[in-house]
N, C-alpha and C positions, 0 to 999 in steps of 0.2 A: 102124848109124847111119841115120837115116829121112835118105832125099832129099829135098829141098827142092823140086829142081826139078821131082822126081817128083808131090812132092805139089801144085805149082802147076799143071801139066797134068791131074792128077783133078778138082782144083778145078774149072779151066776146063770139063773133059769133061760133069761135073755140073752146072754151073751152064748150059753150052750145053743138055743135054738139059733142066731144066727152064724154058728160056725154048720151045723145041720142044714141048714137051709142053704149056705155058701159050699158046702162040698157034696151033697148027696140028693138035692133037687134046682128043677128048673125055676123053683116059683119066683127067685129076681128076677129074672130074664120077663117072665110073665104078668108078674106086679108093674114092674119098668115100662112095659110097652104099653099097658095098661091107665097108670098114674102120668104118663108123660103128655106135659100139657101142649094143644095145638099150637102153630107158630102163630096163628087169627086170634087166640084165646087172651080176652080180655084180664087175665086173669095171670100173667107171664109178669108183669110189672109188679104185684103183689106178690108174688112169688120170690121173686129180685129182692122188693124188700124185704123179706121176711127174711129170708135168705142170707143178707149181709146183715139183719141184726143177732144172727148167730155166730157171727165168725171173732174171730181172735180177736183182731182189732177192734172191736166194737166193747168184748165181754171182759177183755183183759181191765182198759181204764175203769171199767164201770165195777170192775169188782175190786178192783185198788182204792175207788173213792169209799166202797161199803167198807173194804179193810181199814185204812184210815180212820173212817166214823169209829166201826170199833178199838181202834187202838185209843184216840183219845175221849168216848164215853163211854167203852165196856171194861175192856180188859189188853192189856199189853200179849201177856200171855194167848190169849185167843185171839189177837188178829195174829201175831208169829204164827202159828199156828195154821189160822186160813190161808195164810201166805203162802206156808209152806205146801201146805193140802194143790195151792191153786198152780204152783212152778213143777209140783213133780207128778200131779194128771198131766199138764201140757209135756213135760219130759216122757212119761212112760207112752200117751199117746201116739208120740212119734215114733219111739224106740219099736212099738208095734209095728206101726204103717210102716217102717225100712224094714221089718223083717216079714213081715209078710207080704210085703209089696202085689196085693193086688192089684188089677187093669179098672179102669175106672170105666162106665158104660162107653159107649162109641157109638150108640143111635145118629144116625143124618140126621134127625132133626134136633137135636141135641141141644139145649139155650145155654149151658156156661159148658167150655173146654178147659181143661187142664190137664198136667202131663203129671202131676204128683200122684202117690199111690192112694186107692181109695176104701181100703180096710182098717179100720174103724173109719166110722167119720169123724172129721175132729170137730163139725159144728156141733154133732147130736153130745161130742162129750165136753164141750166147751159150754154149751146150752145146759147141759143140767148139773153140772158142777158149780156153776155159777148160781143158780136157782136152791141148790142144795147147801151152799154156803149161808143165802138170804133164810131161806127156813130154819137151818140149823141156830140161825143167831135172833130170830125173832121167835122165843119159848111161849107167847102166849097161843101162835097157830091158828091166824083169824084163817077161817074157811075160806074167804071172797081171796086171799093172796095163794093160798093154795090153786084155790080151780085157776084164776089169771096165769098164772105161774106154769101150770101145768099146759093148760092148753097153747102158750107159747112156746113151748120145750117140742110141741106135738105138731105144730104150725114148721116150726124150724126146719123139726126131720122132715116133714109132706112136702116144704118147699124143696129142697132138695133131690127129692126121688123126682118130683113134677119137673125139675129142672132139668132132670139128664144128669145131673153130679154124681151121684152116689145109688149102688142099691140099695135095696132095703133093707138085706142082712147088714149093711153098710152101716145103717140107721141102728138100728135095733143093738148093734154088736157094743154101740156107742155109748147108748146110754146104758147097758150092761157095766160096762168097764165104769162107767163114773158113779152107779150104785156101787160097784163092789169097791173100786178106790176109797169111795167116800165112807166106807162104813168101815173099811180095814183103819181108815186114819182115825176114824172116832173111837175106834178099838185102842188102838196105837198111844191116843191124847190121852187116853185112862191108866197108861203104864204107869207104876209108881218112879221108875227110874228116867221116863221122858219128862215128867214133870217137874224131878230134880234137876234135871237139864236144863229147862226154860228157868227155873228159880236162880240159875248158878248166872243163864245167858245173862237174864233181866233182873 
């Protein structure tokens, strides 16, 4: 059974080291120029994909159909719940990116451009909130959905730094936030007065 509160101090440890890393060294700047993949590199089209299987559009349906399954084979209460967990990471994630409004890399060779801010990333925290949803709701924790699971969360971020989108603190700061979100809400669902909540909602 995964700790919670284990996973709230990785989060924090994460997301501390990428604000260190974003204020006080050059290592994005040197990771970036490093990880970013050649314009010839056969290797820019996987990257693409990977890439858009992390993004909103993609994670959003797919974790409304997981939510769904759960509301009519698990529990009412527990999909309200994930539902909830999944609208107010995508709310605070932004609330972050407009107030910190980071510059997103500007490398010439750069393969995706965009003009939105690039602190957090929202795929790295779209990608493992979604992932932490599915683990959370499957209590038996076959190891083979684990490693799948994990090494696509890890593919996500790589394609992203590879692409020019995002640094690495970028990455890292991401899935920080969606450990510590996710483990404040699983704290949260344990209130005795949130649970009289959901019994009064449903």
């Amino acid at each position: 059974m995964l700790n919670y509160k284990i996973l709230f101090l990785i989060g924090f440890i994460f997301f501390s080291l990428a604000i260190f890393i974003f204020l006080f060294t050059d290592l994005d700047q040197k990771l970036n120029i490093a990880c970013l993949s050649d314009f010839n590199s056969s290797f820019i089209y996987w990257n693409k994909l990977i890439s858009k299987s992390g993004a909103f559009a993609i994670v959003l349906p797919l974790s409304l159909l997981f939510i769904v399954w759960v509301w009519f084979y698990r529990s009412h209460h527990e999909a309200v719940w994930l539902l909830t967990v999944l609208i107010t990471a995508r709310l605070i994630f932004l609330l972050m990116k407009i107030c910190i409004f980071r510059v997103r890399p500007a490398f010439p060779h750069s393969h995706i451009h965009t003009v939105t801010a690039s602190f957090p990333s929202g795929h790295a925290v779209n990608g493992l909130i979604f992932v932490l949803i599915i683990l959370y709701c499957l209590h038996y924790y076959n190891f083979v959905y684990w490693i799948v699971l994990i090494i696509w969360v890890l593919l996500v971020g790589w394609s992203r730094i590879a692409l020019g989108a995002h640094w690495f603190s970028d990455i890292i700061a991401g899935w920080g936030c969606a450990m510590m979100w996710f483990a404040f809400m699983v704290e949260l669902r344990g209130n005795v007065y949130v649970q009289k909540l959901l019994n009064y909602i449903l």
